[in-house]
FIROKE-915834 format. One record per residue (C-alpha): residue in three letters; x, y, z; residue number from 1. Coordinates in pm, 1 decimal. Layout:
residues N
<node resn="ALA" X="X" Y="Y" Z="Z" resi="NUM"/>
...
end
This chain:
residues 95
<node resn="UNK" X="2427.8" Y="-941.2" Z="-2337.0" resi="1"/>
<node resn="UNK" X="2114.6" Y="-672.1" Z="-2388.3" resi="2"/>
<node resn="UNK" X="2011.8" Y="-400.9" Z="-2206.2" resi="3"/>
<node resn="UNK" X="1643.8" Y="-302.4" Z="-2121.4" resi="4"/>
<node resn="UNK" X="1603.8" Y="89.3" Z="-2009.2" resi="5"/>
<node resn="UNK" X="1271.4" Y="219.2" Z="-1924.8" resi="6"/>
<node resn="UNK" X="1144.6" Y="538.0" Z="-1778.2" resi="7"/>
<node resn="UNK" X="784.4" Y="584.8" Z="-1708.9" resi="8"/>
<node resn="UNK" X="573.9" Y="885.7" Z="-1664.4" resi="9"/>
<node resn="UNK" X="299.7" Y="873.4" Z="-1431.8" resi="10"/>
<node resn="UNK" X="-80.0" Y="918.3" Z="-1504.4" resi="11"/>
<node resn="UNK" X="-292.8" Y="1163.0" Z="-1326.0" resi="12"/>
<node resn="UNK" X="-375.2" Y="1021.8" Z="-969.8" resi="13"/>
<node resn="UNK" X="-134.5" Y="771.7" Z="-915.5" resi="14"/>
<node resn="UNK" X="-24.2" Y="764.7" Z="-492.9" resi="15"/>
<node resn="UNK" X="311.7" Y="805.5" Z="-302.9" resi="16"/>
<node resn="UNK" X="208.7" Y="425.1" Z="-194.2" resi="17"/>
<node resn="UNK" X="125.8" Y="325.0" Z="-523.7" resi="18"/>
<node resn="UNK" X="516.7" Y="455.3" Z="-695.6" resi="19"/>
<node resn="UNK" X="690.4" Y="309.9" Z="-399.9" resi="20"/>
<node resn="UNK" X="523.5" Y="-41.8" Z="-490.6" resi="21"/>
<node resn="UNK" X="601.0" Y="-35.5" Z="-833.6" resi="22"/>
<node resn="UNK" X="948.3" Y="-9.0" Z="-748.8" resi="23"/>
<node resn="UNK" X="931.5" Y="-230.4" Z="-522.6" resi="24"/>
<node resn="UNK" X="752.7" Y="-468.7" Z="-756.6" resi="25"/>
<node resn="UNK" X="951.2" Y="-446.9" Z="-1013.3" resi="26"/>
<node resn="UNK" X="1298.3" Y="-557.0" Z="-781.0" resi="27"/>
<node resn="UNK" X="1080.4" Y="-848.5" Z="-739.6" resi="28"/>
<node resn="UNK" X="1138.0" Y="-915.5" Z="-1101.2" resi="29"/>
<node resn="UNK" X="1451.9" Y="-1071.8" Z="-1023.8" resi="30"/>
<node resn="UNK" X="1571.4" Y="-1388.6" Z="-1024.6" resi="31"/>
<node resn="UNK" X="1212.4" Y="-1490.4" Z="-1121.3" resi="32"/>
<node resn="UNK" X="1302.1" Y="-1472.0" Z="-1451.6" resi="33"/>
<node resn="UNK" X="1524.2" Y="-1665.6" Z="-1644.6" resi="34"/>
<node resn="UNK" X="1845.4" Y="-1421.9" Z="-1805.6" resi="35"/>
<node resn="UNK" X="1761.2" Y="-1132.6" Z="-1594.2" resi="36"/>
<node resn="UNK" X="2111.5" Y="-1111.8" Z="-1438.0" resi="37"/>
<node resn="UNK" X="2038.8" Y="-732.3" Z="-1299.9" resi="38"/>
<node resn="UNK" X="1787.0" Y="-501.0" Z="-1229.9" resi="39"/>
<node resn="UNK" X="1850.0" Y="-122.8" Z="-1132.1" resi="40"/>
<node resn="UNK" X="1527.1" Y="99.2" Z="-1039.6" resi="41"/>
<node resn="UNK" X="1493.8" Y="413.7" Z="-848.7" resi="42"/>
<node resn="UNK" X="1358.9" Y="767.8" Z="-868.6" resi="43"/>
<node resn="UNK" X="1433.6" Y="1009.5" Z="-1148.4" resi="44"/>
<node resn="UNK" X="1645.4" Y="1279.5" Z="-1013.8" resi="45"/>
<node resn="UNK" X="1741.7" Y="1438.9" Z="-1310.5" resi="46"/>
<node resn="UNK" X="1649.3" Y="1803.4" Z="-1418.7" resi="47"/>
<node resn="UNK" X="1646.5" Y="1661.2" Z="-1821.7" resi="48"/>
<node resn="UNK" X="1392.9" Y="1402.9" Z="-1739.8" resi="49"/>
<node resn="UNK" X="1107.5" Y="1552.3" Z="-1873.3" resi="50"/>
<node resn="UNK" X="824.6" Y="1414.4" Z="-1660.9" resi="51"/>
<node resn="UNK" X="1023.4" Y="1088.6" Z="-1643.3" resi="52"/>
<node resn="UNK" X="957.1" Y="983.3" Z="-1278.2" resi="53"/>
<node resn="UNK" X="1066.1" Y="649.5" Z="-1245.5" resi="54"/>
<node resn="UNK" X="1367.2" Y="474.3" Z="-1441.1" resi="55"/>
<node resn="UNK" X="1551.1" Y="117.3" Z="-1480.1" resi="56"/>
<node resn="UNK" X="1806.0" Y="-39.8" Z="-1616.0" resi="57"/>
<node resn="UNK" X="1776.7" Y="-443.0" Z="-1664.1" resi="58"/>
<node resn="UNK" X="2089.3" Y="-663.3" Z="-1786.3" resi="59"/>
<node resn="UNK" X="1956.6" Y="-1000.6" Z="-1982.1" resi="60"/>
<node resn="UNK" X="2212.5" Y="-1300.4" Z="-2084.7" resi="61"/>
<node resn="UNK" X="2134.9" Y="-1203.5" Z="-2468.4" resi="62"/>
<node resn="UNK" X="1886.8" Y="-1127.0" Z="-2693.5" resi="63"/>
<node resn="UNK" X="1627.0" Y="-1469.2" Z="-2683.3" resi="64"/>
<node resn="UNK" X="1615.7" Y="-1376.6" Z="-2272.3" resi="65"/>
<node resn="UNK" X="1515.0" Y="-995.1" Z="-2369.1" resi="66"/>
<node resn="UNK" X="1257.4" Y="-1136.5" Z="-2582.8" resi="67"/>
<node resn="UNK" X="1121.7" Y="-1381.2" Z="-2366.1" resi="68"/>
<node resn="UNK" X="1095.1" Y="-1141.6" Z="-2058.6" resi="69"/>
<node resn="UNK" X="818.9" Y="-980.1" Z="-2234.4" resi="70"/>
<node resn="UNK" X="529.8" Y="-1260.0" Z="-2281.6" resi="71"/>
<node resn="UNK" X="708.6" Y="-1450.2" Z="-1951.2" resi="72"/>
<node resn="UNK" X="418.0" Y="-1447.1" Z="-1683.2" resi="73"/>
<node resn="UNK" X="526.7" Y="-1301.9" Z="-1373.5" resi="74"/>
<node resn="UNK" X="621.2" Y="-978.5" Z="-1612.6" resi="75"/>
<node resn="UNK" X="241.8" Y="-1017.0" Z="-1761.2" resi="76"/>
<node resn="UNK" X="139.1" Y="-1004.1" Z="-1436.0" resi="77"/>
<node resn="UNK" X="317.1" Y="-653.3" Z="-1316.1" resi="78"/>
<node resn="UNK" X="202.1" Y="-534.9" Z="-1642.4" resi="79"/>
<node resn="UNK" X="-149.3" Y="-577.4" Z="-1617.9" resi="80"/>
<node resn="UNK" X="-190.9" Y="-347.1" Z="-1294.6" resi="81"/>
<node resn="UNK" X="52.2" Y="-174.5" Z="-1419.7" resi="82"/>
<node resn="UNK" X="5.4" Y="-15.1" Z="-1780.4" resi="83"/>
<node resn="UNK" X="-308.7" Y="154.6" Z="-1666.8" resi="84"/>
<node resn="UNK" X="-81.5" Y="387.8" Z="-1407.1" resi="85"/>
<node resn="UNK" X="244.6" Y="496.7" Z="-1656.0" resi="86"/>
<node resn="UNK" X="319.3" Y="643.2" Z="-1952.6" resi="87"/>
<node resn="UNK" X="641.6" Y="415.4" Z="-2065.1" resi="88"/>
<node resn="UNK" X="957.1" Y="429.6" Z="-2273.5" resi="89"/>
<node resn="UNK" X="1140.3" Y="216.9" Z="-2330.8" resi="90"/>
<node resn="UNK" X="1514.5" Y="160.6" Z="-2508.6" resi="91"/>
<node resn="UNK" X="1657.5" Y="-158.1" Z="-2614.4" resi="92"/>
<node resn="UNK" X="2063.1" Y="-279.1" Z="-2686.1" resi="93"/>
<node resn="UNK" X="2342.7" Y="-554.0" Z="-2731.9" resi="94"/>
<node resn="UNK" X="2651.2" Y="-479.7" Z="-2527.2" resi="95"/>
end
């Protein structure tokens, strides 16, 4: 099994409206893509975050899901509206 975490930071400008449908966007995500077994996303309420706004936590089947998530289209497709709004980071693991 891997783990995707990401946090992003958002760029100058971005809405109320526009956060909420990122989220909202990226629960989508699910079962739309094969190996994503769980996605996690929500506001960051922690005082460490350091501008962090927005984090997730997706569970894949293993490592050749992880990978393919990337290039897979419906993820191409949140990420071209969506790179030009955040400022990601992003950690990858096995468990």
């Amino acid at each position: 099994m891997c783990i995707h975490i990401f946090a992003f930071r958002w760029k100058p400008g971005v809405s109320e409206e526009q956060k909420e449908h990122v989220i909202s966007e990226i629960r989508k995500l699910q079962g739309r893509i094969p190996g994503l077994l769980e996605t996690f996303v929500g506001k960051n309420f922690s005082p460490r975050g350091q501008g962090y706004e927005l984090g997730g936590v997706m569970k894949f089947t293993d490592r050749a899901a992880l990978d393919a998530y990337g290039p897979h289209p419906v993820h191409q497709q949140l990420v071209s509206w969506l790179m030009p709004l955040i400022e990601p980071l992003e950690v990858d693991f096995a468990v």
